[in-house]
C-alpha positions, 0 to 999 in steps of 0.5 A: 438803385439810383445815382447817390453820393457813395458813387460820387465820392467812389468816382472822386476818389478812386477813379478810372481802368486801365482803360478803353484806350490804356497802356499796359501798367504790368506783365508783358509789355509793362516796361514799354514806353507809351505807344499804343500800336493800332490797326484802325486805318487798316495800317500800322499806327500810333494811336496817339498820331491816329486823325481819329476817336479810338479806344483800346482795350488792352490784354493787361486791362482785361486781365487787370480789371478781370474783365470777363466778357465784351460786355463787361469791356464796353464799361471801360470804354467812352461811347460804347454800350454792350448789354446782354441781359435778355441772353448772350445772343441778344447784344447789339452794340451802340457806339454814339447814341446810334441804337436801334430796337431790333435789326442790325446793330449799326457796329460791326464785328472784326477778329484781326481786321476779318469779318465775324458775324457770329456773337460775341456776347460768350467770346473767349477774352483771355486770348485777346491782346487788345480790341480796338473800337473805332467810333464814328461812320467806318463804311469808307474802310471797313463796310457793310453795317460799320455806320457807327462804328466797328470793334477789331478783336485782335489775337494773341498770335505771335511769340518767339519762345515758348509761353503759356498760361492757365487761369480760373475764374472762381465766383459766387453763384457755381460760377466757374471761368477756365482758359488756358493758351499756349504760344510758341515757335514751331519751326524757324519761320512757323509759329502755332497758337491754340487757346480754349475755355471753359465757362459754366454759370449756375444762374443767380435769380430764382424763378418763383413759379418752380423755386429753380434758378434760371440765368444759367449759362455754359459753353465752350470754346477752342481756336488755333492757328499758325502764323508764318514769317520767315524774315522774307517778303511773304508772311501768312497767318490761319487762325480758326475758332469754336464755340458751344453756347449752351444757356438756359432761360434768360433772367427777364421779369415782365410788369403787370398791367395793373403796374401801367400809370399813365394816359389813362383809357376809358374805352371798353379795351381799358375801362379806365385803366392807365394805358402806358407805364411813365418812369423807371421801371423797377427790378421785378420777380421772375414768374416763368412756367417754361417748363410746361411750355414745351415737350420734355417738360422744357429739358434743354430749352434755352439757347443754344449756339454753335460757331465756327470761324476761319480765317486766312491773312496773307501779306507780300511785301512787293518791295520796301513801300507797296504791300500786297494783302489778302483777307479770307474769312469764313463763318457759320452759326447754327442756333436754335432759341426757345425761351418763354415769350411772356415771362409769365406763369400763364400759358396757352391763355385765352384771347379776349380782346375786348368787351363791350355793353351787350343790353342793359346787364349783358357784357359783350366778348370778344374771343380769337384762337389761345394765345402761344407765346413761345419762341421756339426757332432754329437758324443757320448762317453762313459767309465767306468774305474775300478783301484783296488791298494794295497799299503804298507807304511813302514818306509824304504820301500814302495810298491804298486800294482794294475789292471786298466780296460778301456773300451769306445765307440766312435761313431761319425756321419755326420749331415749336413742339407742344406739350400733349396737355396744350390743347386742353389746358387752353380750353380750360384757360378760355372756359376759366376766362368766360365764366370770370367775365360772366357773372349770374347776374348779367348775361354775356353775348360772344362773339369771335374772331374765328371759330368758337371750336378754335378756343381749345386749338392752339396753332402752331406755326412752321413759318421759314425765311431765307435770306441770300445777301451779296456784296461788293466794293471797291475802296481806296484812301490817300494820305498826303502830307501837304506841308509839314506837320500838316496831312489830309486823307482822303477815304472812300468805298462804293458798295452794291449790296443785293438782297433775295428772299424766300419766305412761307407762313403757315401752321402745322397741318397746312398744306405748304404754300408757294413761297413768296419771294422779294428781291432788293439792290442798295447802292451807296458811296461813302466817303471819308475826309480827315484833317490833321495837324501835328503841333507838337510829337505830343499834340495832335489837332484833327477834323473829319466829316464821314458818310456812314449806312446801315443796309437796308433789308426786308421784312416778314411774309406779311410785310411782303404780302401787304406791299410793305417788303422792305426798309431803306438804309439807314444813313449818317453825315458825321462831323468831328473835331478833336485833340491828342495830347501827353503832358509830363513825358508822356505821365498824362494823356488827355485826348478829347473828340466832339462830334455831330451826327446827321442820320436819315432814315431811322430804322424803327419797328412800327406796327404798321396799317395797310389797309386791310393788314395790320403789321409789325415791320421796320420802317424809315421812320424819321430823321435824328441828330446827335452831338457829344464828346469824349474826353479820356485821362490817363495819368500816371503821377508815379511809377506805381499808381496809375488813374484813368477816367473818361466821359461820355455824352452823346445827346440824341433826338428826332429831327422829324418822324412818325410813329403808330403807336404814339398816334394813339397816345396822343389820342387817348391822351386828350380825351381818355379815348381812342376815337381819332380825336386828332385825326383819322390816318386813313380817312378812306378807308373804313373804321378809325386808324389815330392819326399817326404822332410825331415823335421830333424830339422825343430821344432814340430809344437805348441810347444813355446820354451821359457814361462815365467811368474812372478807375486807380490801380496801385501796386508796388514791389514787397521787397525784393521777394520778386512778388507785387501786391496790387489794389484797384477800384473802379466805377462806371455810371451810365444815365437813364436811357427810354424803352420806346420813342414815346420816351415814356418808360426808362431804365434809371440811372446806375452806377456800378463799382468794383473793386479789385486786391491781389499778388503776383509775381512773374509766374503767379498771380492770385486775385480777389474782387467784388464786382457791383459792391454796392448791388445796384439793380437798375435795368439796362435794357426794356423791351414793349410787351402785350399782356396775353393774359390781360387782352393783350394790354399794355406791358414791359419786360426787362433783364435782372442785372447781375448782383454783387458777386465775390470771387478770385482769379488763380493765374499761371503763367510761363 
C-alpha cells in the first residue's frame, strides 16, 4: 500500500506520540515539570542540557500508545528503525542509515547502563521506565558495536511504597499479552522488584501449502531484583532476567522467478528470462511445506530461545564530588533455529544448474546432490563484562575514568534431523525433473557434478564453529566550562578486541576433520569531542565530531580455507551540529540535529571468487557517506491536549566500492549475456569471473531516507468522578528502502496509523485501539534468494506485515 492522501490528511490532522523523547502526560509523573532525566553520558543529566541527539521513550508512552515491543518503539523514535518480520531473533537495529545485510548490527544493547546480548525483539516493556536511544558513534563511552548508536533500557526498580500492577493485552488473532510487576521497600535501606509476563500469538497468515496458521509466537518471562540504599555513601542494585521464546515458523512468502522483470538473460542458465526483479515487491502467499521438512512432521520446529541475564551495579560515593561505580553483567543464550529456508512448497529438489545444446535436437543437463534448504542450527552464547569508573563531578569541570573487560564464547552447530522419506522424495524430485527436461523427441545428454548415485542422497551437514572474543579499554572524558554558559568535553577510549576461531565442516557419516583455527587482533582509539553553548536555561547550541567502529570478525571454514578469514572494522568519522530549545514555559519543544557521516570499510556480504573457490563472506567493500537531520516537537497548547511529531531523513550512498554480483549485471546488461563483455576480474586464471561492478552511488541497502511520525493525545476529567477518558491517534511513515546495493528491488513506501480510546482513573484503565487502521501491507525488509527449484535463479523472500488488528488493554494498578 502505497503513500496516499488519508495518511497526509491522518499526519496533518492528528499527529505525533508521547514521543522518542516525551514527557509523561498521565500516571505517575504527570504532574512533574518538563525535565527529562538521562543517563546517556554515563551521568545524571537534563536531556534538554545533553551536547547530544537522544530519544527517549518513557513508561507513560509505552503505556499510553500500548506499545508492545522494542520494535513497535522504534515507530516513535527519529532515526531509529527496528523490524522483526523475518522472527524476533532477526532484528538488527539501525540508527542514521548505518544498516548492514547480515553480521552485527552496528547498535548495541544496554539494560541499566550493563551490556546485553541476547535479543530484544520478545523483551518485557511493561517493566521499562524509559529507554534511552542515543544516536551517533558511542564508542568513546559505550564500546564495542555502538558505532551508530546504542539503546539503554532502563528498569522500574526503585519505589518507596508498595505499588504494583497488573495488565492484559487482549487482540485479534488468540493474541494474549499478560504483565504484571510489583515494587516496594523490604527493609529501611532494601528495596525488592520482580515483574513477569506472558505473551501467546496465535499467527495471523494462513499457510497455503496446509491451510494452518503460521507466525505464531509465545513466551515468557521473569526478572527481579534488590536495590539498596540506606542514605549512606554506598548504594548497590542486582537485577536478573529470564526469558523462553517459543515461535513457530516466520510468516515470510518468496516470489517466484517467473516474477523477475529486468536485465534479461539470453544465455542457457536463463534463456531469456529476466535475471533480477526491478520495483517494489508485493506481499505474497505464504507456501511452506516445513512440515515435511523435518522429523516428527516439523513438531515444535520454529525458534526457540532461552536468555538468562545478571547484573550487578554498585556505586560509592567517595565524598561529595568522586563516585566509585562498578559494572558486572552476565549473560547466556541458548538457541535452537529451524525454519524452511525456501519458503517454498518443494523439498529436496533436484540441482539443475543449467542446460546446454547437446547435437542438433539433444539438450545438455547439468545436475549436482538434491538440494536442503532448511536451517536447522542450535547455539550457545555466554559473557560476562566487568566496567570499573571513577568520576569527579566539579562545578566548572568534570572528568571520569574507567576500564572495561569483555569476554564471550559463541559456539554454534548444525542439527539438521531428516524425515526417513528425504532420500527417496529426492530421487523422485530429479527423476520428475530430467524427464520434465527431456522430451521423446529430443535426447538428453547428463552430465553431473558429482555422482549420478548422489541424485537420491541428500547430505546432511554437522558443520560447527566456536568464537572466543575478548576485550579490553580503557576510557576517560572531561568536561570543563571554559567561561560561562560556554563547555567542551572531551571523550575517549582505546580498545584491543582479540578474536580466536575454531571451526569444522563435514557431512553426516565423515570422519571428524582437524578443525581449522583462525586467530584476529583489532585495536582502535575512539575519540569524542562536544561543544556546547547554553544561550539561554531553554536554548542550547552544540557540535560534536566522533569516531565510531563496528569490530572486525571472521568468516566461515570456507572462507578460512580460501585465504579469505577475516573482514576488517568498520569504521565512521561523525560530525553534528544541533539546537534544544522550550518556548512558552516549556509548552514547545523544538530540538533539531544535522549530521554527516563518514564510514570506511563497509561490511557487505559478497559472493567472493578466489581462485579455485567460490564463497559467500563479508567483505570491506567500500567507502559511503550519509547526511541527515532530525527534527522533534513537542507541543502542549493546553493542559489536556498534547502534539508531538518528528522527521527524520538520513541520505545514504557508496562513496566507492565493488560488488560480484553487480559485475554480472553489468554484464548482462549490455548484451543480454553473461560473457565478461565488461572484463574479465581474474584474467589469469581459467574461465570468465564478470569484471566486478561498481556500486559508488548506489544507497545502503535497509536504511529508508525519509521516517516520520506524529501523534495527538487528548484527555480530560469527567467531572469530579475521579475518572479521565482520553483519544489518541497516530501515524508513522517510513520511505522505501533497497534490498541489495544494486538498488534494484525495494520495499515501497508505508504509512501505518493507529488509533487509541480508553478511561482511567487512579487505579483502572480500560483501552481500546486499532493498530494499522487502514491495513497497510508494504514489506519491510527483503532478503536475495536463489530458487532451488528453478536452477537456482534469481528470487527474493520478505516478511508479511502485521495487518490491522483490534484489541483492548485492562490495567490494574496500586
Amino acid at each position: 500500500m502505497k503513500f496516499s492522501y488519508k495518511y497526509l490528511l491522518m499526519a496533518a490532522a492528528a499527529s505525533a506520540p508521547v514521543s522518542a523523547f516525551a514527557q509523561p502526560v498521565s500516571g505517575e509523573g504527570a504532574e512533574d515539570s518538563n525535565v527529562i532525566v538521562v543517563t546517556a553520558r554515563k551521568v545524571s543529566e537534563n536531556l534538554q542540557e545533553v551536547p547530544a541527539a537522544i530519544a527517549v521513550v518513557s513508561s507513560a508512552s509505552i503505556e499510553n500508545l500500548a506499545l508492545d515491543s522494542v520494535s513497535d518503539i522504534s515507530k516513535v523514535t527519529a532515526g531509529l528503525t527496528f523490524d522483526d518480520s523475518f522472527g524476533r531473533d532477526a532484528n538488527r537495529p539501525v540508527i542514521r542509515g548505518q544498516a548492514n545485510i547480515l553480521g552485527d548490527s552496528g547498535v548495541a544493547v544496554f539494560i541499566d547502563g550493563i551490556y546485553f546480548s541476547g535479543s530484544v525483539g520478545d523483551y518485557a516493556v511493561d517493566n521499562i521506565e524509559r529507554i534511552e536511544v542515543v544516536k551517533g558513534p558511542q564508542s568513546a563511552l559505550y564500546g564495542r558495536n555502538t558505532y551508530s548508536g546504542a539503546i539503554n533500557i532502563i528498569s522500574k526498580t526503585n519505589a518507596d511504597r508498595l505499588t504494583g500492577s497488573i495488565s492484559a493485552d487482549i487482540s485479534e488473532h488468540n493474541r494474549f499479552d499478560i504483565n504484571a510487576n510489583v515494587r516496594g521497600p523490604v527493609t529501611d535501606s532494601i528495596t525488592a522488584f520482580a515483574s513477569a509476563r506472558y505473551y501467546k500469538f496465535g499467527g495471523e497468515y494462513t499457510n497455503l501449502f496446509d491451510g494452518n496458521k503460521v507466525g505464531k509466537q509465545k513466551s515468557y518471562s521473569f526478572s527481579g531484583g534488590f536495590a539498596y540504599d540506606d542514605g549512606g555513601p554506598f548504594t548497590a542494585q542486582i537485577r536478573t532476567y529470564y526469558n523462553r521464546t517459543d515461535d513457530g515458523q516466520p510468516a515470510i512468502f518468496a516470489t517466484s522467478v517467473g516474477d523477475n522483470n529486468c536485465l534479461f538473460d539470453n544465455g542457457g542458465f536463463y534463456g531469456g528470462a529476466g535475471r533480477y526483479f526491478c520495483g517494489t515487491i508485493q506481499p505474497g502467499q505464504i507456501n511452506t511445506d516445513y512440515t515435511r521438512q523435518f522429523a516428527n512432521n516439523g513438531a515444535d520446529v520454529g525458534l526457540n530461545i532461552k536468555t538468562f541475564n545478571a547484573s550487578l551495579r554498585m556505586d560509592y560515593e567517595i565524598n561529595d564530588q568522586v563516585t566509585l561505580t562498578s559494572l558486572t553483567g552476565y549473560n547466556r543464550v541458548t538457541d535452537r533455529t529451524e525454519t524452511d529456508g525456501d519458503y517454498a512448497p518443494t523439498s529436496f529438489q533436484a540441482s539443475t544448474f543449467a542446460t546446454f545444446p547437446a547435437g542438433p535436437v539433444g539438450l545438455g543437463i547439468v545436475n549436482g546432490p538434491p538440494t536442503d534448504f532448511s536451517f536447522a542450527n542450535a547455539g550457545k552464547t555466554e559473557d560476562i563484562s566487568q566496567e570499573i569508573r571513577l568520576a569527579y563531578d566539579g562545578d566548572r569541570f568534570d572528568f571520569m575514568v574507567g576500564g572495561y573487560y569483555f569476554d564471550q564464547t559463541d559456539d554454534s552447530r548444525d542439527i539438521r534431523t531428516l524425515p526417513a522419506d528425504a532420500n527417496a522424495r529426492a530421487l523422485a524430485n530429479s527423476n520428475a525433473r530430467n524427464a520434465q527436461l527431456c522430451s521423446p523427441a529430443r535426447g538428453c545428454f547428463f552430465s553431473f557434478l558429482t555422482s549420478p548415485a548422489s541424485a537420491g542422497v541428500v547430505s546432511v551437514p554437522r558443520n560447527s564453529n566456536s568464537l572466543d572474543i575478548q576485550n579490553w579499554a580503557l576510557s576517560g572524558s572531561a568536561s570543563a566550562e571554559i567561561f560561562d554558559n560556554f563547555t567542551i568535553s572531551v571523550e575517549g577510549r582505546y580498545s584491543e578486541e582479540t578474536i580466536n576461531q575454531s571451526a569444522i565442516s563435514r557431512n553426516v557419516g565423515d570422519p571428524v576433520p582437524i578443525p581449522v583455527v583462525a586467530r584476529a587482533k583489532f585495536k582502535k582509539f575512539t575519540p569524542r569531542i562536544l561543544m556546547d553553548y547554553q544561550v539561554s536555561p531553554d536554548n542550547l547550541i552544540y557540535a560534536s565530531f566522533a569516531q565510531g567502529q563496528k569490530p572486525g570478525g571472521f568468516n566461515g571454514v570456507l572462507a578460512i580455507n580460501a585465504g579469505q578469514p577475516t573482514f576488517n572494522e568498520e569504521e565512521v568519522d561523525a560530525y553534528e551540529i544541533g539546537i534544544k530549545n522550550q518556548f512558552l514555559d516549556g509548552a514547545l519543544t523544538a530540538n533539531l540535529a544535522l549530521f554527516h557521516n563518514e564510514i570506511t570499510g563497509y561490511q557487505l556480504t559478497q559472493t567472493v571468487f578466489l581462485p579455485p573457490n567460490r564463497i559467500s563472506s563479508i567483505v570491506n567493500a567500500g567507502d559511503a557517506r550519509v547526511d541527515g537531520l532530525e527534527l522533534e516537537l513537542i507541543a502542549r497548547p493546553s493542559r489536556n491536549f498534547t502534539f508531538t511529531a518528528n522527521y527524520s531523513m538520513a541520505d545514504s550512498k557508496f562513496k566507492n566500492g565493488v560488488d560480484e554480483n553487480q559485475g554480472v549485471l553489468d554484464d548482462v546488461a549490455d548484451d543480454g549475456l553473461v560473457n565478461c563483455s565488461t572484463g574479465d576480474q581474474f584474467p589469469a586464471s581459467a574461465g570468465c569471473q564478470s569484471l566486478f561492478g561498481s556500486i559508488e552511488g548506489k544507497r545502503i541497502p535497509r536504511a529508508p531516507v525519509h521516517q516520520f511520525f506524529a501523534d495527538v493525545d487528548y484527555r480530560t476529567d469527567i467531572g469530579d468522578s475521579g475518572w479521565k477518558v482520553f483519544a489518541g491517534a497516530n501515524v508513522t511513515m517510513i520511505s522505501s528502502s533497497f534490498a541489495q546495493v544494486h538498488n534494484l528491488a525495494k520495499t515501497g513506501g508505508s504509512a501505518v496509523a493507529d488509533v487509541r480510546l480508553g478511561f482511567e482513573n487512579e487505579n483502572f484503565k480500560i483501552q481500546g485501539y486499532v493498530k494499522n487502521l487502514f491495513n497497510e501491507d508494504s514489506v519491510a525488509q527483503i532478503i536475495r534468494y536463489a530458487d532451488a527449484d528453478a536452477s537456482f535463479k534469481r528470487s527474493f523472500a520478505s516478511g508479511l506485515r502485521p495487518g490491522r488488528r483490534i484489541g483492548v488493554v485492562l490495567t490494574a494498578k496500586y
